[in-house]
N, C-alpha and C positions, 0 to 999 in steps of 0.2 A: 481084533487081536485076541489070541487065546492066553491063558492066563499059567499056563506049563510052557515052559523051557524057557531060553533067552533070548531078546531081541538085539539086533545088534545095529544101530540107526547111525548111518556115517554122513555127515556132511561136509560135500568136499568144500572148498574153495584155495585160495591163496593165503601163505601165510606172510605176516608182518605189518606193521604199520601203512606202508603205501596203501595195501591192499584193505585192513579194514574199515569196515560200514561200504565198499565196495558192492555192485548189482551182483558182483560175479562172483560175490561168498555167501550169495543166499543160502546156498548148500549149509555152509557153517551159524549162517542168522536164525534159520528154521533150528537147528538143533542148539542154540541158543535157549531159546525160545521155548524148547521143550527142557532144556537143563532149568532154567526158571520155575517151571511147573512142579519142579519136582523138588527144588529147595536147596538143590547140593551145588557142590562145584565141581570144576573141573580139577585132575592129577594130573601131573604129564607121565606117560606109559613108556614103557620099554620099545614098543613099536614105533614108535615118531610118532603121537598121536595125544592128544588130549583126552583123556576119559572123565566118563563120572557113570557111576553104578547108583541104578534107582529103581524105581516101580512107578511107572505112568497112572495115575487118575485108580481107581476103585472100581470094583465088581460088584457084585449084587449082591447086599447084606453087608456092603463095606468091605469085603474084602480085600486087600491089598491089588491093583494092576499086575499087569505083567513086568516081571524084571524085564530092563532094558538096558543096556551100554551104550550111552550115548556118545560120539568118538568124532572129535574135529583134527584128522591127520598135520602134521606137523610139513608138508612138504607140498610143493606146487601140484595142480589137479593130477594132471600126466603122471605122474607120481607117487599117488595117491594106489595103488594098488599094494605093493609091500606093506605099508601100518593097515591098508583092509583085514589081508589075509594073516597078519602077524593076527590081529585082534581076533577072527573070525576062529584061526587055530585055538589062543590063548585063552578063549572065554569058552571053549566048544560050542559056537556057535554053526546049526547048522544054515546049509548056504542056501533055503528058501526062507530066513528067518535073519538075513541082511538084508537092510533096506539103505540104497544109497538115493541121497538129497543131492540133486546137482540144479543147477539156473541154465537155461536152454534163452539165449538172447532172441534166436529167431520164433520163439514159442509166443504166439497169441491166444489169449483165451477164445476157445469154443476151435481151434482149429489142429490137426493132428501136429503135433512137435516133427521137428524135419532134423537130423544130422546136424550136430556145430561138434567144434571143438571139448566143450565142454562135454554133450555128449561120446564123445571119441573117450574122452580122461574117465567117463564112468565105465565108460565097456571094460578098459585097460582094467580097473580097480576090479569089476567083477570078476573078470576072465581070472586077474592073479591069484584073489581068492577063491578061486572055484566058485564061484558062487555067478556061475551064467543066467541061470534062472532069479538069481535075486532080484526083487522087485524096485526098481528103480521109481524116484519121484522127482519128476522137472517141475521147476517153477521157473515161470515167463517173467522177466525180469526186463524185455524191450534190448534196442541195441542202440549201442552208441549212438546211431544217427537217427536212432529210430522214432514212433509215434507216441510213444510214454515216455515220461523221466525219469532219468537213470540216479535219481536220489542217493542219497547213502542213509537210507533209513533201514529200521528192521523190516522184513517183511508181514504182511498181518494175515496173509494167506499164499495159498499156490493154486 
């Protein structure tokens, strides 16, 4: 990451009770997980969205990280597109410097992620914000029926 302009790291998942510590809010556990690192908390935004304004980790000579908007949308994944692009507008964020965090259930490690739903809800989020080329980040999360347990832990990697 470069340490000019700003990053804008959205994780999707579902909101509410039902849904948290959910496999299918890693999107939202991962950016947890980085709002922790950085000591702040989360605002609720004008977009439907959670934010928290920070700088990730130090440069060389201690420099301050790169600003980052870390942004947990307020609405179901599919959804998830309008608080992208509201935020993406709001913070001038340009659209190869959105990164959306989404859980790919059919994703196995070492193996190419294949098409789920989930991935469908991150195209939606990118396409609304312009942001096609933004660099997307799946983490395998297993399926319901599937070879791993579907835990309601945070995640410790992707």
């Amino acid at each position: 990451m470069s340490t000019t302009g700003t990053w804008l790291v959205v994780g999707l998942g579902n909101p509410g009770p039902a849904y948290a510590g959910n496999r299918h809010n890693v999107g939202a556990m991962v950016v947890d997980v980085l709002a922790a690192r950085t000591g702040g908390s989360f605002k609720s935004h004008r977009s439907r969205a959670a934010v928290l304004e920070g700088r990730l980790g130090t440069g060389p000579g201690g420099v301050p990280g790169p600003r980052v908007v870390l942004a947990k949308p307020a609405t179901y994944m599919n959804e998830s597109g309008g608080p992208v692009a509201g935020l993406a507008q709001y913070y001038d964020v340009e659209p190869e410097r959105v990164v959306v965090v989404h859980d790919e259930p059919r994703h196995r490690g070492g193996e190419p992620a294949r098409r789920s739903a989930a991935a469908r809800a991150a195209t939606t989020a990118c396409a609304r914000s312009a942001a096609r080329s933004a660099p997307r980040t799946t983490c395998g999360c297993g399926s319901a029926s599937g070879d791993r347990p579907a835990g309601r832990t945070p995640p410790t990697s992707c």
